[in-house]
C-alpha positions in Angstrom: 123.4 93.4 100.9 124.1 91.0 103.5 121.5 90.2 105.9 122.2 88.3 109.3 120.2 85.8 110.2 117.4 87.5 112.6 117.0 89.9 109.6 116.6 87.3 107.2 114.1 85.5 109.8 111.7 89.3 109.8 112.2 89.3 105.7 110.3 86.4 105.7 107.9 87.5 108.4 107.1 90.7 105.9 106.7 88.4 102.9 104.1 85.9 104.7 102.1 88.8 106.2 102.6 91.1 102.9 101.3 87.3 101.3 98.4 86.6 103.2 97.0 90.1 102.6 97.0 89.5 99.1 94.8 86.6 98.8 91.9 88.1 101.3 88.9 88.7 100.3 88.5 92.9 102.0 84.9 93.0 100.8 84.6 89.7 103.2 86.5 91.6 106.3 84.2 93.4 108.7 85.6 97.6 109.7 87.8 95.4 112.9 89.0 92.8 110.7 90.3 95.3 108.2 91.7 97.8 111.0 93.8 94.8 111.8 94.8 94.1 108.7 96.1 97.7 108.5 97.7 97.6 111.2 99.6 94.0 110.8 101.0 95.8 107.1 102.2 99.0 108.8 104.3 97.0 111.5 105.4 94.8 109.1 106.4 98.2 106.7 108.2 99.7 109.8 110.1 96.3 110.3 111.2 97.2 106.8 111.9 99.8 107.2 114.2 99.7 110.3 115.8 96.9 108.5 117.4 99.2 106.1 118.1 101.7 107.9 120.3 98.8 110.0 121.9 97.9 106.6 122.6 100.5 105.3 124.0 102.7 107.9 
């Protein structure tokens, strides 16, 4: 799969997003910080998401 370069450019926005929520402490985050945090993975999973769909269709 080939991906152009705005593609490539949200790829790495997922990984860094998708990176930074694994080395968070939850049990530190407050019920707002982790609604964010939600919320930051979900748009990044629908970016994903569309992305294939755009690559594959």
């Amino acid at each position: 799969m080939t991906l152009s370069t705005p593609q490539r450019h949200r790829l790495e926005r997922t990984r860094r997003t998708l990176a930074a929520a694994r080395v968070t402490d939850l049990a530190a985050l407050g019920a707002a910080e982790l609604i964010e945090l939600v919320e930051r993975l979900r748009a990044r999973l629908d970016d994903a998401v569309q992305m294939i769909d755009e690559t594959t269709d």
